[in-house]
C-alpha positions as CSV (number, residue, x, y, z in Angstrom):
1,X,-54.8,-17.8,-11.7
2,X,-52.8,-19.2,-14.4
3,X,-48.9,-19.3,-14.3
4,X,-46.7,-17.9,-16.5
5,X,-46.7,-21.0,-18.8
6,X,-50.2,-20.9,-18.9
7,X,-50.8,-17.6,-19.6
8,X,-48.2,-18.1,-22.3
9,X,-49.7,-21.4,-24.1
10,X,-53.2,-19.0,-23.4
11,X,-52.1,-16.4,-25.5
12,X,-51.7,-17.7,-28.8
13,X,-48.9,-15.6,-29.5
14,X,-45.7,-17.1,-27.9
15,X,-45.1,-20.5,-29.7
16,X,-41.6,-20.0,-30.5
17,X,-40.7,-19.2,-27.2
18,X,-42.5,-22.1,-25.4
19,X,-40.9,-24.4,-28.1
20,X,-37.6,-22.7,-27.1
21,X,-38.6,-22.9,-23.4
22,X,-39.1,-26.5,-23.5
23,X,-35.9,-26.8,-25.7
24,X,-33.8,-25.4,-23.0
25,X,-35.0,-27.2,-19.9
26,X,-37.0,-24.1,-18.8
27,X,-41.0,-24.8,-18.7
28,X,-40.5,-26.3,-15.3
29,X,-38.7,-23.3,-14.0
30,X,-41.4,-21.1,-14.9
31,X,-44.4,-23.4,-13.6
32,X,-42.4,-23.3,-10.6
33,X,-43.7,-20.2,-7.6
34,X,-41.1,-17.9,-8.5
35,X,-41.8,-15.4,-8.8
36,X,-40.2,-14.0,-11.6
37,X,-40.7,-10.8,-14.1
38,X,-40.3,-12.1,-17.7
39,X,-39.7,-10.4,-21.0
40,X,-42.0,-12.4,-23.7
41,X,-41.1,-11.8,-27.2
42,X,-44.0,-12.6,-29.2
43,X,-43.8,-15.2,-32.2
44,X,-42.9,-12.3,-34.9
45,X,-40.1,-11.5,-32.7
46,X,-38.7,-14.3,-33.6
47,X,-39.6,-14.9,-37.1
48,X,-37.5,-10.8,-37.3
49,X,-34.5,-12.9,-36.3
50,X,-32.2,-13.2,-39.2
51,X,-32.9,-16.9,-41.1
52,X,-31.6,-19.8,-39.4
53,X,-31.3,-18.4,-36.2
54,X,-33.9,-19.7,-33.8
55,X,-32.4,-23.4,-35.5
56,X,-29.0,-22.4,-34.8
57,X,-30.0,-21.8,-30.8
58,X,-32.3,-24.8,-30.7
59,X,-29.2,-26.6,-31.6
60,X,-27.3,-25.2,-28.9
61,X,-29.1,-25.4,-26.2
62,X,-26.4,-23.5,-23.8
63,X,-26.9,-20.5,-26.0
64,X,-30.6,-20.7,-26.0
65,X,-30.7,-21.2,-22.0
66,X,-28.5,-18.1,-21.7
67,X,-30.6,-15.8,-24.3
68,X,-33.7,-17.1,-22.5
69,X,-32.7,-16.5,-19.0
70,X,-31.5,-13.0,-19.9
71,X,-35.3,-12.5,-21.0
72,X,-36.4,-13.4,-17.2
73,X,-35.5,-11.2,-13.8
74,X,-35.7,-12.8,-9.8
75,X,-39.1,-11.2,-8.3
76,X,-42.2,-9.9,-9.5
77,X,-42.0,-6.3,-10.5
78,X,-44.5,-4.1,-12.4
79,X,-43.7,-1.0,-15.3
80,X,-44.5,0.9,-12.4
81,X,-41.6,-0.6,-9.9
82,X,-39.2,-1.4,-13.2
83,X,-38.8,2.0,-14.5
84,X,-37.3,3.2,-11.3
85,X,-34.2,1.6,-12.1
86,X,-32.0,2.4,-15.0
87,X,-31.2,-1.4,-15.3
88,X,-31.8,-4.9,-13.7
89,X,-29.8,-7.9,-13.4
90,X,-31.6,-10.9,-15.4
91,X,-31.3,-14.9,-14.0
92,X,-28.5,-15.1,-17.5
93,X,-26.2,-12.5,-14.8
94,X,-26.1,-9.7,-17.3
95,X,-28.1,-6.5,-16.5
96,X,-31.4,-5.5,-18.7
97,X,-31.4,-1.7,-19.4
98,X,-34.9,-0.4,-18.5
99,X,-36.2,2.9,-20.8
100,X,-37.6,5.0,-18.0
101,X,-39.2,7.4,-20.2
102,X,-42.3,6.5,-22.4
103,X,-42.1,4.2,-24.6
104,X,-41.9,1.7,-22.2
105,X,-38.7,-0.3,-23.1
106,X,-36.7,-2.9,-22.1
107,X,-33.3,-3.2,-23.8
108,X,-34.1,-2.6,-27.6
109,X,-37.0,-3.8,-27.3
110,X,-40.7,-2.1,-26.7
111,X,-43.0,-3.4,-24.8
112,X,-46.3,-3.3,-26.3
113,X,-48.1,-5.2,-23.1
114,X,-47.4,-4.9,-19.8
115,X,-47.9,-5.9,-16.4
116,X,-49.4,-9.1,-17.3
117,X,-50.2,-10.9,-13.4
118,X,-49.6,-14.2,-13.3
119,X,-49.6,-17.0,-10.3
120,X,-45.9,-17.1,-10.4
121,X,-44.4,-13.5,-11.7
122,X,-45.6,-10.4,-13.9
123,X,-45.2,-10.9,-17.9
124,X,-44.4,-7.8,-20.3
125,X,-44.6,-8.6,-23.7
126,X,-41.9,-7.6,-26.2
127,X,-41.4,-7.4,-29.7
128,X,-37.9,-7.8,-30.1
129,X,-35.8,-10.8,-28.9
130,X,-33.4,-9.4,-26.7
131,X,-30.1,-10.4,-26.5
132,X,-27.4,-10.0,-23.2
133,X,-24.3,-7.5,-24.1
């Protein structure tokens, strides 16, 4: 079975996000057994930021780190097991508001894949960026 990264670079979709990943010192992390439950916002997730953004964090790479570690949570955890908790406190230290009604969503963001099994953790895929506060 793949691990996160793998799945990830399998999909096609999530280019910006290994790019900002790597950026931010954070492939190894999630090559690493985990497990972890991570967010994924898919490529036009990104490209919905407004311009210059995604430059702006690749520039700072403490920002980036901190937006990207807000997208990931300690564990493995499935819709099923998420949605039993209002909220979830991400590896950034901020919590992750979790819509326990249908649709599935996380933050302001909707999940439009979940439960994605990995070696090392559980992806859902996103299509918003989501951001801690």
């Amino acid at each position: 079975m793949a691990n996160i990264i793998e799945t990830a670079k399998g999909a096609g979709v999530f280019g910006t996000l290994l790019t900002a990943v790597e950026v931010a010192g954070l492939t190894g992390a999630l090559e690493s057994p985990g497990p972890f439950t991570v967010f994924a916002p898919v490529d036009d997730a990104f490209a919905a930021l407004p311009p210059g953004t995604v430059q702006t964090l690749v520039d700072n790479v403490p920002q980036l780190a901190r937006i990207l570690k807000f997208h990931v949570l300690s564990g493995a955890y499935l819709r099923e097991q998420l949605i039993e908790q209002q909220e979830w406190e991400s590896l950034e230290g901020a919590p992750v508001a979790i819509r326990r009604a249908d649709p599935f969503e996380v933050k302001n963001a909707t999940v439009v894949s979940a439960d994605i099994v990995c070696d090392n953790g559980i992806v859902h895929v996103i299509d918003r960026v989501i951001l801690p506060g």
